[in-house]
SEBA-311406 format. One record per atom (N, C-alpha, C): residue number from 0; atom name; z, y, x. Coordinates in pm, 1 decimal, m for minus. Each point is the difference from the previous one (the first is absolute). Example, Ala and Ser with C-alpha at 12.3 -4.5 7.8 and 13.67 -1.06 7.14 Angstrom:
<atoms>
ATOM   i at        w        v        u
ATOM   0  N    780.0   m569.0   1319.0
ATOM   0 CA      0.0    119.0    m89.0
ATOM   0  C      0.0    120.0     90.0
ATOM   1  N    m72.0    105.0    m35.0
ATOM   1 CA      6.0    119.0     82.0
ATOM   1  C     73.0    109.0    m77.0
</atoms>
This chain:
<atoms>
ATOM   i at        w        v        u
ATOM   0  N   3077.0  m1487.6  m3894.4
ATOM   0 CA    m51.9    124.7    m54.0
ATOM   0  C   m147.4     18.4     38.2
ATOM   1  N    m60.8    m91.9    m10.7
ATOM   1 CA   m165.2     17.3     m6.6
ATOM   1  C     m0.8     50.2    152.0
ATOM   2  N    m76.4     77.9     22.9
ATOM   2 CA    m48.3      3.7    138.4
ATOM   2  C     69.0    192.3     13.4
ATOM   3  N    136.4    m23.3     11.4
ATOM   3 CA     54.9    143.4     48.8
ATOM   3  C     29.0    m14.0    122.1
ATOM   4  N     11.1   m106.5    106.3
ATOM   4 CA     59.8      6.8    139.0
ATOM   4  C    117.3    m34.1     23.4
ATOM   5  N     65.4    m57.1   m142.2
ATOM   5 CA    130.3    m92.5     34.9
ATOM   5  C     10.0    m45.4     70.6
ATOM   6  N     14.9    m34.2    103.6
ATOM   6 CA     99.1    m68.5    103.5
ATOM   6  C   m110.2    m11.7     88.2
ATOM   7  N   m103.4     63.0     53.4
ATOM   7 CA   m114.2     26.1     74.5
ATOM   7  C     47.2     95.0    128.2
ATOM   8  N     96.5     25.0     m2.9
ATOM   8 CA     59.8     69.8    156.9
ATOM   8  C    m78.8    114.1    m14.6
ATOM   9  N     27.8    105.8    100.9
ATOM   9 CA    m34.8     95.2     m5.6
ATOM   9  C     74.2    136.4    m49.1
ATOM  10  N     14.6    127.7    m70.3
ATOM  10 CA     81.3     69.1    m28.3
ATOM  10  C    m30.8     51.4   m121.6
ATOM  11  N   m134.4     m2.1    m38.0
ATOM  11 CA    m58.6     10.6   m146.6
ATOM  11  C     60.1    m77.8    m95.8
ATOM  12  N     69.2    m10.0   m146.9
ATOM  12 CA     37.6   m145.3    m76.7
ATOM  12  C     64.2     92.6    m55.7
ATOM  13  N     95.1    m82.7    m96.8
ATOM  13 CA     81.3     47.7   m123.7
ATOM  13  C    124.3     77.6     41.4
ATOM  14  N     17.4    m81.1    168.1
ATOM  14 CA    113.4    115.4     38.1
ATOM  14  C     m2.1     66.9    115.9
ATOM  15  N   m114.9     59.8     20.3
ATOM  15 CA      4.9    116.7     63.5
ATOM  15  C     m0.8    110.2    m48.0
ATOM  16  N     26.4     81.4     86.3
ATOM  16 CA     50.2    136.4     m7.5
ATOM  16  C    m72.1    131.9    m50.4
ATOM  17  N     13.2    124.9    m52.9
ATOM  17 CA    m50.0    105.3     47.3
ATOM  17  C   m155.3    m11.9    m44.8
ATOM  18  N    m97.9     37.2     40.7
ATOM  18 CA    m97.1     41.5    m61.7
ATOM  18  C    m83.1    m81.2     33.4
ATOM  19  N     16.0   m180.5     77.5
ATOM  19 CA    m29.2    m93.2    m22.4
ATOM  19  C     21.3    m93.5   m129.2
ATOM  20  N    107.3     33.6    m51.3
ATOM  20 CA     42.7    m60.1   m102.7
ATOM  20  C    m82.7     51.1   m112.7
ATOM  21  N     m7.7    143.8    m18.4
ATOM  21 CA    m63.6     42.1    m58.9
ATOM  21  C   m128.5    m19.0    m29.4
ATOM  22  N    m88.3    m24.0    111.1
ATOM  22 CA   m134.0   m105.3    m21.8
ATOM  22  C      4.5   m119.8    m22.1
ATOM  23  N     89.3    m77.5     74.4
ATOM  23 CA      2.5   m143.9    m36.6
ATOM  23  C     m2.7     25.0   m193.9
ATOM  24  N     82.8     42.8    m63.1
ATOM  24 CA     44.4    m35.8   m121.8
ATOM  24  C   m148.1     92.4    m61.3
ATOM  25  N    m10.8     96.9      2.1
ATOM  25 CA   m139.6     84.7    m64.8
ATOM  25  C   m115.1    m83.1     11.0
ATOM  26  N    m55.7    m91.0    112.9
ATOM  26 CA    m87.0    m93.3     15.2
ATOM  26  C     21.3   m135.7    m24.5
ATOM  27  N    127.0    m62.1    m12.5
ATOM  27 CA     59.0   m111.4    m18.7
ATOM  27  C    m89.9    m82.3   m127.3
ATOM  28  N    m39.6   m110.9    m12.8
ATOM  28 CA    m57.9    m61.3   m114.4
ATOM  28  C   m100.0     20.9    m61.5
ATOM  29  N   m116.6     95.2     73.8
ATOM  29 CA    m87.8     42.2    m26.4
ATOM  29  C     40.2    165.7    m42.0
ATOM  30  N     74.0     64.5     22.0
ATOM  30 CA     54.8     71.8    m42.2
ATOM  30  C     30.9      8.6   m130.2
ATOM  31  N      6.7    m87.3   m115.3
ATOM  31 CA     68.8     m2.6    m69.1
ATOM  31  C    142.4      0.1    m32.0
ATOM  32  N     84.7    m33.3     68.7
ATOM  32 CA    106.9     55.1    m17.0
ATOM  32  C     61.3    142.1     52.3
ATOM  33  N    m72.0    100.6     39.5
ATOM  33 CA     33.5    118.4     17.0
ATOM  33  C     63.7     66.9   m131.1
ATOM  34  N    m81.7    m43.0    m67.2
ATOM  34 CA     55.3     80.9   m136.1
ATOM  34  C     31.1    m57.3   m146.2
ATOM  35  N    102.3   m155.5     47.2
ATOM  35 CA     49.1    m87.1    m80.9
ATOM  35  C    137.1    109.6     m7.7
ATOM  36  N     65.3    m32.5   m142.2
ATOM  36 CA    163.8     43.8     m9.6
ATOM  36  C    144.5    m73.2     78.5
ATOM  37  N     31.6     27.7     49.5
ATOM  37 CA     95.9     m7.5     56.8
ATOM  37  C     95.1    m90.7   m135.0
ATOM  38  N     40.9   m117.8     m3.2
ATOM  38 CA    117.5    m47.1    m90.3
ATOM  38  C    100.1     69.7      2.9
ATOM  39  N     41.2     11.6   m110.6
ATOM  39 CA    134.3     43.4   m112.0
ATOM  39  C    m35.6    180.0     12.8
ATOM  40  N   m117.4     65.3     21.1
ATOM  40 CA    m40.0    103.2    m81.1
ATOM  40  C     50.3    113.9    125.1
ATOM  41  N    m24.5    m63.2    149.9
ATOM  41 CA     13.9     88.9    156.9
ATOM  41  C    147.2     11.5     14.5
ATOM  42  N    m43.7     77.5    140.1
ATOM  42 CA     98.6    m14.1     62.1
ATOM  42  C     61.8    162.2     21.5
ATOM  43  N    112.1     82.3      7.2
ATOM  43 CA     26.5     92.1     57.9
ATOM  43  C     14.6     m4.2    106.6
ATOM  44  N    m60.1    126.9     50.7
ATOM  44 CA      8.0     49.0    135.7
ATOM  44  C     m6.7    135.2     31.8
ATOM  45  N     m0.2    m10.6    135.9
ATOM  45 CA      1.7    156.0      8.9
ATOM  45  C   m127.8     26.0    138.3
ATOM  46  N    m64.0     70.0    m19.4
ATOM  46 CA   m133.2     57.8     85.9
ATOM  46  C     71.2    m28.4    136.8
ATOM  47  N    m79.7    m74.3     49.6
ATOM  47 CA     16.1     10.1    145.1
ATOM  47  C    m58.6    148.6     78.7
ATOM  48  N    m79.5     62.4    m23.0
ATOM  48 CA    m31.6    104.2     30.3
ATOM  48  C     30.0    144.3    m33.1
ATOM  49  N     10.1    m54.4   m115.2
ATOM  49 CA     56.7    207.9    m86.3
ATOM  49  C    153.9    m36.6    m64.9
ATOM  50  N     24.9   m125.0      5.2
ATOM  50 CA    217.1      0.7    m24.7
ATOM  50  C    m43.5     m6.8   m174.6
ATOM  51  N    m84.0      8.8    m80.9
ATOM  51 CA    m12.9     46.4   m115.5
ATOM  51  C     28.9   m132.7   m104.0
ATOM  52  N     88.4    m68.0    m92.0
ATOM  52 CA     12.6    m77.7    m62.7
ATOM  52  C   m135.9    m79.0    m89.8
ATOM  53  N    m29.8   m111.4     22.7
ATOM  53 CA   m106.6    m38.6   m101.5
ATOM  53  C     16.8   m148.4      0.6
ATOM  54  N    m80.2    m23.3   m100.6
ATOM  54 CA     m9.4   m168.4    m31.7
ATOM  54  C   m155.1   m102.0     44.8
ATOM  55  N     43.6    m91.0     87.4
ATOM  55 CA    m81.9    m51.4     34.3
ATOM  55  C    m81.7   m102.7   m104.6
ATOM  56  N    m62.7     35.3   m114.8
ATOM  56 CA    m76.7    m86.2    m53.1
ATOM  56  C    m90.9   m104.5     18.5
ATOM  57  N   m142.8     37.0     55.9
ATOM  57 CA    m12.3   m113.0     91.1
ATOM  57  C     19.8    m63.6    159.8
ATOM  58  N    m55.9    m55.1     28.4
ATOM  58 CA     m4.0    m80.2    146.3
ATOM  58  C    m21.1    107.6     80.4
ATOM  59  N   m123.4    100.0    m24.1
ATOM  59 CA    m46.0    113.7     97.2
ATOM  59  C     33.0    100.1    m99.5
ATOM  60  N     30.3    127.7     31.9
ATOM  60 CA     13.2    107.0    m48.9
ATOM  60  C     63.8     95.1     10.1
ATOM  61  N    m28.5    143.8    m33.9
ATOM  61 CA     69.4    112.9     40.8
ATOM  61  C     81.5    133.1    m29.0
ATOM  62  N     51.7     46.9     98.0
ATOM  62 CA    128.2     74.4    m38.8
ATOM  62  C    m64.3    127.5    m66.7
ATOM  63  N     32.5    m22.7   m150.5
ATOM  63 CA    m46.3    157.0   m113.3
ATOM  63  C     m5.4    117.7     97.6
ATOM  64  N    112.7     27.0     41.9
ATOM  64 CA     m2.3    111.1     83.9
ATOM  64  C   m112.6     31.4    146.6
ATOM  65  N     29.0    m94.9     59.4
ATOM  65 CA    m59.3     34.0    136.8
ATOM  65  C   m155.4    m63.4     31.4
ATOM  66  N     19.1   m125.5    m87.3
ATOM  66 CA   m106.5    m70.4    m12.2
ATOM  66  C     m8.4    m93.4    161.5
ATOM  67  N    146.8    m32.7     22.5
ATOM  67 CA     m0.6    m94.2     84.4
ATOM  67  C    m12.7   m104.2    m65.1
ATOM  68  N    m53.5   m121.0     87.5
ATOM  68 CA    m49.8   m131.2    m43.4
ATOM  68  C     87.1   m100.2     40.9
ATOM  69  N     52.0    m81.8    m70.6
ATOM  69 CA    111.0    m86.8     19.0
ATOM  69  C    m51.0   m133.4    m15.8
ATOM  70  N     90.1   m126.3     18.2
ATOM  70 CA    m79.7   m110.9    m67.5
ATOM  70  C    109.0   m103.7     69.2
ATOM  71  N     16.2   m113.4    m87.2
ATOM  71 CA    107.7    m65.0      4.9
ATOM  71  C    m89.3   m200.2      1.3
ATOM  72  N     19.7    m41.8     22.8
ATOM  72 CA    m52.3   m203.7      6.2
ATOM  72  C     74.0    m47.9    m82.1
ATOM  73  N   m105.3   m113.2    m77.4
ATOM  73 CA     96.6    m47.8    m98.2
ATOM  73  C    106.2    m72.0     59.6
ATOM  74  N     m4.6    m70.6    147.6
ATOM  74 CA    130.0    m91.7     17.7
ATOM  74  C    120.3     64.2    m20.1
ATOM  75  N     m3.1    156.8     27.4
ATOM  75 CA     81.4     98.2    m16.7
ATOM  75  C     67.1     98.0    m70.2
ATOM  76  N    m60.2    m21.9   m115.1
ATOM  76 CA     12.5     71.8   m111.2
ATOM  76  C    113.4     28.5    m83.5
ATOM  77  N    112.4   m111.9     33.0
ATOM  77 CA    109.6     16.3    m65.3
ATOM  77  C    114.0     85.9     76.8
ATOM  78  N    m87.0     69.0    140.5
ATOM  78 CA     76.4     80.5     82.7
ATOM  78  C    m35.9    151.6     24.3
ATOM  79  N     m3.9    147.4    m65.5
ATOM  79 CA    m15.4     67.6      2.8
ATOM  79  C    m25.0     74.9    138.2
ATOM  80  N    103.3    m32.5    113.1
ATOM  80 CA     34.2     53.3     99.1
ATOM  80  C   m150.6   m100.2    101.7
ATOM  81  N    m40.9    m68.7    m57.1
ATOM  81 CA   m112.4    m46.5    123.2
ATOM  81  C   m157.4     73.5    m95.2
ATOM  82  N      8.7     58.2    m84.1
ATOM  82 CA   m115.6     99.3     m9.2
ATOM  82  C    m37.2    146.4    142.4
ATOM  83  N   m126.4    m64.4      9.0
ATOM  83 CA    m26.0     95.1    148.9
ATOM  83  C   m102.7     86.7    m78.0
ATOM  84  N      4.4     82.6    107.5
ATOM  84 CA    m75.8    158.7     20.9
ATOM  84  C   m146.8     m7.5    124.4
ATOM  85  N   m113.9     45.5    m94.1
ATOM  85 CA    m93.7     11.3    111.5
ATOM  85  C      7.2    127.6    105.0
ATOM  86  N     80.0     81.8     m6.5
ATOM  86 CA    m53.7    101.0     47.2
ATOM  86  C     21.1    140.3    m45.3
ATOM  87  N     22.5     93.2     44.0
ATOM  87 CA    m34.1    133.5    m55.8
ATOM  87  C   m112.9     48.1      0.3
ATOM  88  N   m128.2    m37.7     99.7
ATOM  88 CA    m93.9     54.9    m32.1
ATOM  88  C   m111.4   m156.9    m66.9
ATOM  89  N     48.9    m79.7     m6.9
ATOM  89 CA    m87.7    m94.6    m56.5
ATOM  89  C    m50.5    m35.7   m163.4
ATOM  90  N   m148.6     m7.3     m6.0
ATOM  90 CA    m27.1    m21.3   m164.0
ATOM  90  C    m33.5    m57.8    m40.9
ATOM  91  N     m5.7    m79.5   m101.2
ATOM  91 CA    m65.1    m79.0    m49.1
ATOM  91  C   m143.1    m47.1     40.2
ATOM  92  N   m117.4    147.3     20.7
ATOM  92 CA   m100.7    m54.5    m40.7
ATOM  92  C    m48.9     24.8    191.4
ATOM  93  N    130.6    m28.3     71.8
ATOM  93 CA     24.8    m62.9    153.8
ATOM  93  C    m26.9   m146.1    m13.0
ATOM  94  N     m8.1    m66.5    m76.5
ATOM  94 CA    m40.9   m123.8    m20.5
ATOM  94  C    m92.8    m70.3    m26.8
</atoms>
């Protein structure tokens, strides 16, 4: 995967957590893939922060309601339940 930190040790990469993950993937590839589509048209989920139902369209992105920021790795993508949460008070333009 080009220069994302695959297998480079450390806790930053495709599968970390929490509002590391959330940068890894928003900056990942030049940051171009922040705001690629998600295959087969997203994922459901539900807000890690406000409980509120929504669909994860792309890689980075956020909950209609609360405007929490979510974001999921492509190695991961076919798993809903490993989409992480930056934060309640964290934003985008934290990056």
């Amino acid at each position: 995967m080009g220069n994302c930190a695959c297998g480079r040790g450390g806790a930053a990469g495709p599968f970390a957590e929490g509002q590391e993950l959330v940068e890894f993937v928003f900056n990942a590839h030049g940051g171009e893939l922040k705001w690629q589509e998600i295959p087969g048209g997203g994922l459901d989920t539900i807000c890690q922060g406000c409980r509120a139902p929504f669909k994860l369209l792309t890689f980075v992105g956020t909950c209609p309601d609360c405007g929490g920021v979510h974001a999921i790795s492509p190695p991961r993508v076919s798993d809903p339940a490993a989409i992480q949460f930056a934060g309640k008070d964290f934003n985008l333009s934290d990056i």
